[in-house]
C-alpha positions as CSV (number, residue, x, y, z in Angstrom):
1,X,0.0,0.0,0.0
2,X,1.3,3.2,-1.0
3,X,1.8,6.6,1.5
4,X,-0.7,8.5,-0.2
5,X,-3.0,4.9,0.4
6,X,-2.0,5.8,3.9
7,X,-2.8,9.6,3.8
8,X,-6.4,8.7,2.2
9,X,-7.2,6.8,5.0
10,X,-5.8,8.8,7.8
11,X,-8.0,12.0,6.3
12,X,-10.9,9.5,6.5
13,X,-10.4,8.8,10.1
14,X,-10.3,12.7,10.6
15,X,-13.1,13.0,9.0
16,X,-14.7,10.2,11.5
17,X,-15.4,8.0,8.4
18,X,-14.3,5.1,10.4
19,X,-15.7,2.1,8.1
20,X,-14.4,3.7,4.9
21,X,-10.8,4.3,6.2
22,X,-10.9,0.2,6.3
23,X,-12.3,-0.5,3.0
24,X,-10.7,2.1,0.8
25,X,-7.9,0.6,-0.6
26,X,-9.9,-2.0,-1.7
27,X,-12.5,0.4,-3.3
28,X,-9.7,2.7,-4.9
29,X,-8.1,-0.5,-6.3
30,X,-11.9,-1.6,-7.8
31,X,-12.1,2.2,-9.2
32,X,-9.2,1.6,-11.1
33,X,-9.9,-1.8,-12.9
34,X,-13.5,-0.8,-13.6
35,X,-12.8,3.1,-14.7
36,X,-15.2,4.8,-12.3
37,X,-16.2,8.2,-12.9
38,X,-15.5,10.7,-10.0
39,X,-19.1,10.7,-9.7
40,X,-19.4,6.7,-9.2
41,X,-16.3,6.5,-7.3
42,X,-17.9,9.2,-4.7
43,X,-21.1,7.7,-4.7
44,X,-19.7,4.2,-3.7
45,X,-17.6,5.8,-0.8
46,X,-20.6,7.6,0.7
47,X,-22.4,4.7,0.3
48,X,-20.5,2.4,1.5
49,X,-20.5,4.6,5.1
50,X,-23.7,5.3,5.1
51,X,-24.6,1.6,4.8
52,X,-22.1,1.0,8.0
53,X,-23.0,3.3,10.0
54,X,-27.2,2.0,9.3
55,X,-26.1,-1.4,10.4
56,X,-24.0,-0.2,13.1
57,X,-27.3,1.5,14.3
58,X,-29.4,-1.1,13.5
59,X,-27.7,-3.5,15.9
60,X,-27.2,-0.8,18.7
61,X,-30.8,-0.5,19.0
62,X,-31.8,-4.6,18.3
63,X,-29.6,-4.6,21.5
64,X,-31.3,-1.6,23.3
65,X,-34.7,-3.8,22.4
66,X,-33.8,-6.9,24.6
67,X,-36.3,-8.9,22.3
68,X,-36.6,-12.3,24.0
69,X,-36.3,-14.0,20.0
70,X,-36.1,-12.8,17.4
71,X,-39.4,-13.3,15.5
72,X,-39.9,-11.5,12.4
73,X,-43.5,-10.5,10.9
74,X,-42.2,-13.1,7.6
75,X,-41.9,-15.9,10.2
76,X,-45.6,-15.1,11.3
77,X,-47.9,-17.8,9.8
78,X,-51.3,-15.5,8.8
79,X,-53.2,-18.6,7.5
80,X,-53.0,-20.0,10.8
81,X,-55.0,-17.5,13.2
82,X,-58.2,-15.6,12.4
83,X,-57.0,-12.6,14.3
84,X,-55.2,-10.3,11.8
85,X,-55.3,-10.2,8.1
86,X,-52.5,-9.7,5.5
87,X,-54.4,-6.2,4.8
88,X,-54.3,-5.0,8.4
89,X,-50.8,-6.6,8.6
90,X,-49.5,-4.2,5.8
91,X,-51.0,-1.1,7.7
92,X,-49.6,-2.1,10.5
93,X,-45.9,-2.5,8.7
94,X,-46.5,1.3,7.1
95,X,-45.8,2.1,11.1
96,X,-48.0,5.4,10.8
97,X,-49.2,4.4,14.3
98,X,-46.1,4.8,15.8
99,X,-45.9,8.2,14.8
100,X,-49.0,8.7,16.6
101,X,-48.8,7.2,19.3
102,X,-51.3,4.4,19.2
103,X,-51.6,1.6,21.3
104,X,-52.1,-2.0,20.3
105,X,-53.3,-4.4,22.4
106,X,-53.4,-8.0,21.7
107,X,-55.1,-10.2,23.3
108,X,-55.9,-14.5,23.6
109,X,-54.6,-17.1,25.4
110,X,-51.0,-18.3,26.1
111,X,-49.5,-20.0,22.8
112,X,-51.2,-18.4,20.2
113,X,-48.8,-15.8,18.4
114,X,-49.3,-12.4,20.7
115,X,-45.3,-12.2,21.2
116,X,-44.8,-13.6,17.6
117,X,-46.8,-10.5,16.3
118,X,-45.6,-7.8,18.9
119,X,-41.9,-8.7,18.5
120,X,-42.3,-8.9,15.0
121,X,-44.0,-5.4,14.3
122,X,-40.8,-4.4,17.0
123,X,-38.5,-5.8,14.6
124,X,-39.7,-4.0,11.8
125,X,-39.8,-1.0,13.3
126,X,-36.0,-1.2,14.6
127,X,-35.5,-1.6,10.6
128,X,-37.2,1.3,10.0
129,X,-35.0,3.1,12.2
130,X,-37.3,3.5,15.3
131,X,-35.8,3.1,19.1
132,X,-38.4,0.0,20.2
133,X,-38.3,-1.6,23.9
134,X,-39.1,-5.0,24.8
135,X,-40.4,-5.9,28.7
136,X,-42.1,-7.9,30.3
137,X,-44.8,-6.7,32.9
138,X,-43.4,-8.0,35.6
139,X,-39.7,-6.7,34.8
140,X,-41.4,-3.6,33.6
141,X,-42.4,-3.2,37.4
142,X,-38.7,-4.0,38.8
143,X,-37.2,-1.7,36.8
144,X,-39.5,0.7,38.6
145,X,-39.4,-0.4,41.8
146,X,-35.5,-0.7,41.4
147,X,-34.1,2.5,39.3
148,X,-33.5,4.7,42.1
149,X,-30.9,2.3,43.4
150,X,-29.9,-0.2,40.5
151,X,-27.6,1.2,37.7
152,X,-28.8,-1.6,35.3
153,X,-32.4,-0.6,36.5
154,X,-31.6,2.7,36.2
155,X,-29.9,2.3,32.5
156,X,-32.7,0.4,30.8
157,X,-35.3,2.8,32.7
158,X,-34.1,5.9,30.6
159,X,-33.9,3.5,27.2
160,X,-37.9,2.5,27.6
161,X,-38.9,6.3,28.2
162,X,-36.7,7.5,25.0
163,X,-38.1,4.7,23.2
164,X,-40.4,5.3,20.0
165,X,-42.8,2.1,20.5
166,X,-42.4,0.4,23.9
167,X,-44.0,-3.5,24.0
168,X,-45.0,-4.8,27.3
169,X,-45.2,-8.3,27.3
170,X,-48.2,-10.6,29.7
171,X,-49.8,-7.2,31.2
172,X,-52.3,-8.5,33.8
173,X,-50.6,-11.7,34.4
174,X,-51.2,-11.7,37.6
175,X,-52.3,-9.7,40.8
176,X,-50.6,-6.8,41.5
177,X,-50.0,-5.2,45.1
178,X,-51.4,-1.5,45.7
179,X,-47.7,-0.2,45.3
180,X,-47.1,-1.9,41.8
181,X,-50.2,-0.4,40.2
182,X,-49.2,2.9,41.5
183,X,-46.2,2.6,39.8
184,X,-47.7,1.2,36.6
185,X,-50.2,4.1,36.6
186,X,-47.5,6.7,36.7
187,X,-45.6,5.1,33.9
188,X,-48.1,5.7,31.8
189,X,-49.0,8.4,33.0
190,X,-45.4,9.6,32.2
191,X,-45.2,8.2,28.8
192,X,-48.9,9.4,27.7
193,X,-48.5,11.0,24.7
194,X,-45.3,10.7,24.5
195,X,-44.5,7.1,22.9
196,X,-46.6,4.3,21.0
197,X,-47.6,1.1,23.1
198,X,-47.8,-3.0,22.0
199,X,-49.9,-4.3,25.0
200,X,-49.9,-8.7,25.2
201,X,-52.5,-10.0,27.8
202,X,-54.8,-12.9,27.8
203,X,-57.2,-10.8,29.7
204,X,-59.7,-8.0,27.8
205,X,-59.2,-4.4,29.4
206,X,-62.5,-5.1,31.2
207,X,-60.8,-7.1,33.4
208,X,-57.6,-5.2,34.3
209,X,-58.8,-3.5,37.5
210,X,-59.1,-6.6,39.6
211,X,-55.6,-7.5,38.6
212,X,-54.1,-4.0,39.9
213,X,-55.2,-4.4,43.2
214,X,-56.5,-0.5,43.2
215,X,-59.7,-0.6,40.8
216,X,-59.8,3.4,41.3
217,X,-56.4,3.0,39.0
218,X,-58.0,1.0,36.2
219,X,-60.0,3.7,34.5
220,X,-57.0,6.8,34.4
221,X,-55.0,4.2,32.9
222,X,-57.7,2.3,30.9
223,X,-58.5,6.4,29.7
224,X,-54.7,6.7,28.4
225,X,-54.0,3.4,27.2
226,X,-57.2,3.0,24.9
227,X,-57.5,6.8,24.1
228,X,-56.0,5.5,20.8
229,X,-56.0,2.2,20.1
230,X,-56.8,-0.9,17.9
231,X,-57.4,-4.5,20.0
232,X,-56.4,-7.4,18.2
233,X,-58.1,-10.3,20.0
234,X,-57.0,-13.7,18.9
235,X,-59.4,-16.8,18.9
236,X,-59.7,-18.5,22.9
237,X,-60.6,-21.7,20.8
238,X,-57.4,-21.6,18.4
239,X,-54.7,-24.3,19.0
240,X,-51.3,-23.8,20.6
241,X,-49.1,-23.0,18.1
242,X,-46.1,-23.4,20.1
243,X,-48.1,-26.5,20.8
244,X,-48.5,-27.4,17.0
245,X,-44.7,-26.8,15.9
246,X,-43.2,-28.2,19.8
247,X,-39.8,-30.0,19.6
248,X,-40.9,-33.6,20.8
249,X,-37.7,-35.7,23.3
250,X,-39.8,-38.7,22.4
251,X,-41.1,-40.2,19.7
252,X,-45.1,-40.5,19.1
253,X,-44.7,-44.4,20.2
254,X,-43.1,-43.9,23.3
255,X,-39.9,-45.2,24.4
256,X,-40.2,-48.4,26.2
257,X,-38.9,-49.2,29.6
């Protein structure tokens, strides 16, 4: 590699174009056996960083998520569930809710695709560029509890209330103590307005209040939550499908003794 190779790449770190420092030498060497023109030559540079430093972000906030797998919306088997259609599937992927801070809560019983379909949507929204969170209700309220004093706590407290869409995962999957729902309630209450929402429960709204502990908390936070919304309710009768596509130890006949 000649100096002036060096002195390329050394202007290119300056400039904080970190990826294209690494590859230029190979793209100047392509330039020459192919003839680019200036205009192609600067074209693939800028590209090239530009691409980088997308994937570089892309991964920064698929970490930031904490998605518990990574399930994308062409994983998610339509044909097998009555709940969504391919049409309310592709306004969904246009992501317009997000911008305005719509809630979606998705409802059925354990098995049938709600954290398929909420991770999924996530996923395609960190694509897009959006800052998404992934949580669990019940870490959801230990981060709470916890932030004051927990830097971890703390840490991925500030990443779910500077997040774009924030999914909360089995909301109302169990009873909650007065102080829990009080901090629920001024989550959202704090976040109102301010993000878009992916609820998961197998329990309707209705029944929220005598899962909080403090029924005079259901309705505030029923009031923000559904202010905008869409519920997508997933058939009570429909088969497992983790159930359906499970990973037997043991063959249909049985292993003898």
């Amino acid at each position: 590699m000649t100096d002036s190779y060096f002195e390329l790449q050394q202007k290119s770190r300056t400039l904080r174009l970190a990826e294209t420092a690494k590859e230029l030498p190979n793209m100047l060497r392509e330039a020459e056996s192919k003839g680019w023109t200036y205009y192609e030559f600067i074209n693939q540079v800028l590209g090239y960083e530009l691409n980088c430093r997308e994937e570089k972000n892309r991964s920064k906030l698929m970490k930031w998520a904490d998605f518990p797998q990574e399930f994308t919306l062409d994983q998610f088997k339509l044909e097998e569930q009555s709940a969504i259609g391919e049409k309310q599937i592709n306004v969904l992927k246009e992501l317009s809710w997000i911008e305005e801070n719509f809630t979606l809560i998705v409802m059925g019983p354990p098995g049938v695709g709600k954290t398929h379909l909420s991770t999924g949507l996530g996923i395609h929204a960190v694509n897009q560029g959006y800052q998404v969170s992934f949580v669990s209700m019940d870490h959801l309220l230990y981060i709470l509890k916890t932030r004051e004093y927990i830097n971890k706590s703390k840490t991925r407290y500030k990443r779910i209330t500077t997040s774009d869409l924030i999914i909360i995962d089995d909301v109302m999957y169990m009873a909650y103590e007065t102080q829990e729902a009080q901090l629920f309630f001024q989550f959202i209450y704090d976040m109102y307005d301010k993000t878009a929402f992916i609820l998961t429960s197998n329990k309707g709204p209705g029944e929220w209040g005598k899962f909080l502990g403090d029924t005079t908390l259901t309705t505030p936070i029923l009031d923000r939550l559904l202010h905008r919304s869409e519920i997508i309710t997933f058939d009570e009768n429909h088969d497992s499908i983790r159930m359906k596509y499970r990973q037997a130890l043991f063959n249909e006949k049985g292993v003898e003794s």
